[in-house]
N, C-alpha and C positions, 0 to 999 in steps of 0.2 A: 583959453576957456577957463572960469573960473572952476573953484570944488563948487560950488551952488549950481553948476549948469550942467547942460547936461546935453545931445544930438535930440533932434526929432528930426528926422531925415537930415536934410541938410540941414536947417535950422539949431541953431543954440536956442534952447529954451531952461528955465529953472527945472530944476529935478520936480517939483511939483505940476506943473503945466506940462510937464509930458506924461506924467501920471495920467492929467486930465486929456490930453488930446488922443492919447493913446484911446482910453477908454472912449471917445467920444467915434473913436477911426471905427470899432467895431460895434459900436450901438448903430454905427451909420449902415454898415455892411451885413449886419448879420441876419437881415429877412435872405441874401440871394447867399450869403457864405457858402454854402455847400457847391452850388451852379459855379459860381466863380471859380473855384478850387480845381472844380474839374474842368473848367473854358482854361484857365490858364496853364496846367499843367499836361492837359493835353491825359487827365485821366491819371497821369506817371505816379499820382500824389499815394494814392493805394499802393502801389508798388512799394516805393518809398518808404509807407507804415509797416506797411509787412515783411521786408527788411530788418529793420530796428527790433521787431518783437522778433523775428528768426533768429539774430546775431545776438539778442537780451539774453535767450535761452530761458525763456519764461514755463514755468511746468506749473502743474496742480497744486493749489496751495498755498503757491506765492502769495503773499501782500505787495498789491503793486501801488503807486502811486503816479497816477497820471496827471502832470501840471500843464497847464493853459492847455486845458481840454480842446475846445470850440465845440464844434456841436458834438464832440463824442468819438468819433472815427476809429480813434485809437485804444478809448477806452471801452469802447463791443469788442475789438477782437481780442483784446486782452484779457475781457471778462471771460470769454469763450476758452480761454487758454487755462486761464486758473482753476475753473471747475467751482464746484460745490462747496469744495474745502479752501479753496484762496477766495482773496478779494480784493477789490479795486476800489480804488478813492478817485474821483475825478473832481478835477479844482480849476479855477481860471476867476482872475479879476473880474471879468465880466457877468455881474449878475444875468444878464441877460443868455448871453452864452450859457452859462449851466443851464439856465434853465428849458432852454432849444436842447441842449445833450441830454437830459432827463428826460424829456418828451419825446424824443426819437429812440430813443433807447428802450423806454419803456413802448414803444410802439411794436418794438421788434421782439418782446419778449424777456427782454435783459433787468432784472432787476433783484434779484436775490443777492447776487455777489458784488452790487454794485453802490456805491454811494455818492451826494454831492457835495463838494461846500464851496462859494465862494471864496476867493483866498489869494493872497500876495505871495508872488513867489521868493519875493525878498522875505517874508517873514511868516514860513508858513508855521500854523500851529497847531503838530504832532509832535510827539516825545520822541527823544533821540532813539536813534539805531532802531528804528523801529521796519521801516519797508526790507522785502527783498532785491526788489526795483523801483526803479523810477524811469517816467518816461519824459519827456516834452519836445513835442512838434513843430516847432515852424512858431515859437511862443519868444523863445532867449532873446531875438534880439529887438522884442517892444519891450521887456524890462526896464526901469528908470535907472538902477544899480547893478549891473549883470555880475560884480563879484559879489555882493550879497547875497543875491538869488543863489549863483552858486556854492555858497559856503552852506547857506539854507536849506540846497537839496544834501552834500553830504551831513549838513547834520540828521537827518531824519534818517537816512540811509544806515541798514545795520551792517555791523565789520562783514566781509564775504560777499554784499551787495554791489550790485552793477548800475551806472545811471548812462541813459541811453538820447542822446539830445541830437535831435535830427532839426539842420536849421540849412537853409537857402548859406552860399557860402561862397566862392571866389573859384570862378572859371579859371580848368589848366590849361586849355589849348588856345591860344590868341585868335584863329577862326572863329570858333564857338564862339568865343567873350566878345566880339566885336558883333556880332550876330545877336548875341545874350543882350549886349548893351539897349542895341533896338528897340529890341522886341519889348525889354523892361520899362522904356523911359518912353515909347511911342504905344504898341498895343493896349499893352497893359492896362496902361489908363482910357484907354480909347473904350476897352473892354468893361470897365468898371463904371464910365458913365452909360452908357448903352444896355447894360444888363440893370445897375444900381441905383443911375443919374449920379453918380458921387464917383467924379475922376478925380479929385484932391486926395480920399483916402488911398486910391490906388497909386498913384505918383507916391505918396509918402511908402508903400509898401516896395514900391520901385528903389526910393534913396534910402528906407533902412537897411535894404538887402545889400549897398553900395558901402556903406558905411560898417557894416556888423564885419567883426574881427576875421580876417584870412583862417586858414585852418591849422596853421601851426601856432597862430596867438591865440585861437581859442581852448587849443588843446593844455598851450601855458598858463592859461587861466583858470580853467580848472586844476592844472598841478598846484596853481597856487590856493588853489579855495581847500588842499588837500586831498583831492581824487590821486590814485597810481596808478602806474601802469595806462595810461591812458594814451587812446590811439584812436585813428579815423578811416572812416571809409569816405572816398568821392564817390559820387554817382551822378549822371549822367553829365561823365566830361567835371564835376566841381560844383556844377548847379546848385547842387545839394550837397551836404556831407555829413554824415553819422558819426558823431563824436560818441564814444565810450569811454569811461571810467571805471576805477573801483573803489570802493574802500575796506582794507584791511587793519 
């Protein structure tokens, strides 16, 4: 594979054409996104968020910065956590996506502490050392460049900050993962035309999760974009895994 290419699932495509397909996967998805989130996970996904802000050690105050929001999930109970005197940024490529997160958000009450921008997690644009955290969900591995992205979150991240990157990730138990395989490469998609009509984006959601880096290359990846101390949780069995960093 050349440097100009780049995975879409299985697919080699130009680092541009995944940009676009990427974006096109969730302009396709994002009327049911939330339904599907909870069909596929079986609800776990909640869990999972609340998790990530438990272990972030998020208090009043903080400046968070939540990247590839989707409709918000993460970025309510974070706003709920900082209070009056912190505040949250929520960001995601997806024009559309923000603007499903502002709408729901603002439905529930959320909007003093909270703000939007569209935004490239390869190059996002805050001044350095600026957050206390940073979060992103289930986002890293539709990135075109994932070491950029992450050199991008430590830059905005201030010295003492923690970044908290919860991503779908490589089953440990050989039961599960042959089980996991299934369910990914048949349900899934089954699920995503019948809820969506759109089984192609959920197949790809299938092969990036096949292809995004095991947990001890992801964790090398951030050492090299300069995060330390960095360390992971699995959950349920590998399914998932909560990568953690810092920067001091």
């Amino acid at each position: 594979m050349s440097e100009a290419q780049t995975h879409f699932g299985f697919e080699n495509v130009s680092l541009g054409e995944k940009t676009q397909r990427v974006r096109g996967v969730f302009d396709s998805v994002q009327g049911r996104y939330d339904l599907m989130n909870d069909l596929m996970s079986m609800g776990l996904h909640r869990c999972w968020k609340r998790f990530a802000i438990d272990t972030g050690g998020i208090r009043p105050g903080h400046r968070v910065l939540d990247v590839a929001t989707g409709t918000g999930d993460l970025a309510a109970s974070l706003a709920q956590r900082v209070g009056v005197t912190g505040s949250v940024v929520a960001t995601d490529i997806n024009l559309g996506m923000v603007g499903r997160a502002r709408s729901r958000l603002l439905d529930r009450g959320l909007a003093s502490n909270l703000s939007y921008l569209q935004s490239d997690a390869e190059s996002l644009p805050f001044r350095s050392n600026y957050f206390d955290r940073i979060t992103m969900a289930f986002g890293l591995r539709n990135v075109t460049r994932m070491g950029w992205a992450l050199a991008s979150l430590q830059r905005v991240l201030r010295p003492g900050g923690k970044v908290l990157i919860l991503e779908f990730s490589t089953v440990a138990l050989p039961v599960l993962k042959e089980l996991y395989e299934r369910y990914s490469f048949q349900w899934i998609p089954f699920l995503g035309e019948r809820i969506t009509g759109d089984a192609d984006s959920y197949r790809y959601l299938a092969e990036s999760i096949r292809m995004h880096p095991d947990q001890e290359s992801l964790k090398a990846l951030m050492e090299t974009a300069g995060f330390e101390r960095c360390d992971y949780f699995n959950l349920a069995g590998g399914v998932v895994a909560l990568h953690v960093g810092y920067k001091f």
